[in-house]
TORLUMMI-999987 format. One line per field, with one value per residue (C-alpha): z, x, y. Coordinates in steps of 0.001 Angstrom, whole numbers, plus 524288, in hexadecimal, padded with zeros to 5 digits. Example, Ala and Ser with C-alpha at 12.3 -4.5 7.8 and 13.67 -1.06 7.14 Angstrom:
BEGIN
zz <- c(81E78 81BE4)
xx <- c(8300C 83566)
yy <- c(7EE6C 7FBDC)
REM end
This chain:
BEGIN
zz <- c(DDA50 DE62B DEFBC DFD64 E08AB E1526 E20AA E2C51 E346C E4362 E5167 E57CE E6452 E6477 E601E E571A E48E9 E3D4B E2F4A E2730 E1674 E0E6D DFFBC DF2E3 DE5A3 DDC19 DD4E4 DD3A9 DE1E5 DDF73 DD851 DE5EC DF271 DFF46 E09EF E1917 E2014 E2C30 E3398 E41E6 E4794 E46B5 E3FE7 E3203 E292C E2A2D E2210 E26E2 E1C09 E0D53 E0554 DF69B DED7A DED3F DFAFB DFB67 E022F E0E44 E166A E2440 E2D47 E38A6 E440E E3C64 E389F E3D3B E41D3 E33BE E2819 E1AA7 E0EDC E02C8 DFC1E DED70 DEA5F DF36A DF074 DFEC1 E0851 E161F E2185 E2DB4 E3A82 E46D5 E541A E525F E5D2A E5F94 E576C E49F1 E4BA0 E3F91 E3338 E296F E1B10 E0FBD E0373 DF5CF DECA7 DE27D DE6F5 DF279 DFB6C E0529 E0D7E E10D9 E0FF6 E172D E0D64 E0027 DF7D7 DF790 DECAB DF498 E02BD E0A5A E125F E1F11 E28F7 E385E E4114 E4F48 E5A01 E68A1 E709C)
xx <- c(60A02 61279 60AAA 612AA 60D34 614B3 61412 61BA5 6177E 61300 612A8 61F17 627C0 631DA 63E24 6377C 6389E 63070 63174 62926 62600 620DC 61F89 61DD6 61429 61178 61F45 62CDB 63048 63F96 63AC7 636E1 63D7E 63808 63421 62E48 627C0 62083 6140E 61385 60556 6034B 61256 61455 61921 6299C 633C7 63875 642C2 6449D 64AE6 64E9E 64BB0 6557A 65794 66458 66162 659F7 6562C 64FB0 649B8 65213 64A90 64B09 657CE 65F8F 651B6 64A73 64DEC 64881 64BA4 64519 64287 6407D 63DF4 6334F 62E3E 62FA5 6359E 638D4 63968 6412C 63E14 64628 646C7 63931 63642 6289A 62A80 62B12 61B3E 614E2 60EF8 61AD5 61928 62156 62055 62829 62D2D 63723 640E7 64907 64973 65537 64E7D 641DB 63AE0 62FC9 62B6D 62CAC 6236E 6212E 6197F 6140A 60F80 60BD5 6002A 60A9E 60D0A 60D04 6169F 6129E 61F65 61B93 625EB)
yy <- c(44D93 4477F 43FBC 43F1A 4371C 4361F 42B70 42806 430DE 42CC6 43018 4302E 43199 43B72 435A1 42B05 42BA9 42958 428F0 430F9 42D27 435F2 42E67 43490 43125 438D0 43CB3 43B2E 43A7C 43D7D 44A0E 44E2F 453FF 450A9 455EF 45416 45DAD 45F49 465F1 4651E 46A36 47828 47C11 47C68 47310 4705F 46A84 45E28 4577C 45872 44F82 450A6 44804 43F5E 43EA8 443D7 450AD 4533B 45E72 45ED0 4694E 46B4A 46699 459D2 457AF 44B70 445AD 44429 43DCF 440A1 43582 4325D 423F2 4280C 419CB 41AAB 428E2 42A53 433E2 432C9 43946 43278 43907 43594 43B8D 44185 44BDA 451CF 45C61 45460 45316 45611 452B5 44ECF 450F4 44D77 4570B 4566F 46087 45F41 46A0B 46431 471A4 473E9 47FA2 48520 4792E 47E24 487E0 48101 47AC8 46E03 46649 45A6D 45864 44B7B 449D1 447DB 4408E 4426B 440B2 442CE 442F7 44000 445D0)
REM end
């Protein structure tokens, strides 16, 4: 079993930043791709950022790119999430999951082994 808790979430203005943690127990944390997601009210869960486990590859949604960061601190069993220029529309519930394949496409219907509990981040405009 993986255990993932994230943090860092908060309220925000639009065009503030945060950065979001999600950390790992449980198992070999480098045997494990990463992953954010998110859930805004009443739409279904989206792919946010993947990173593999290394940290040498990354992959984003589109609506996201040049605005969030994904990076990983295996030392630390510890992934990141650095959100900049937040607009209104990033509101949701972020989540961090794991698997051990690193996927390139259709991130938002594979399986993944582990879920976090999340953590909101709420964008007043």
């Amino acid at each position: 079993q993986v255990q993932l808790v994230e943090s860092g979430g908060g309220l925000v203005q639009a065009g503030g930043s945060l950065r979001l943690s999600c950390v790992a127990s449980g198992r070999t944390f480098t045997d494990y791709a990463m992953y954010w997601f998110r859930q805004a009210p009443e739409k279904e869960r989206e792919f946010v950022a993947a990173i593999n486990w290394s940290g040498g590859r990354t992959n984003y949604r589109d609506s996201v790119k040049g605005r969030f960061s994904i990076s990983r601190d295996n030392a630390k069993n510890t992934i990141y999430l650095q959100v900049n220029s937040l607009k209104p529309e990033d509101t949701a519930v972020y989540y961090c999951a794991a698997t051990q394949i690193y996927y390139t496409t259709y991130f938002d219907s594979r399986p993944y082994d582990y879920w976090g509990q999340g953590t909101q981040v709420t964008v007043s405009s």
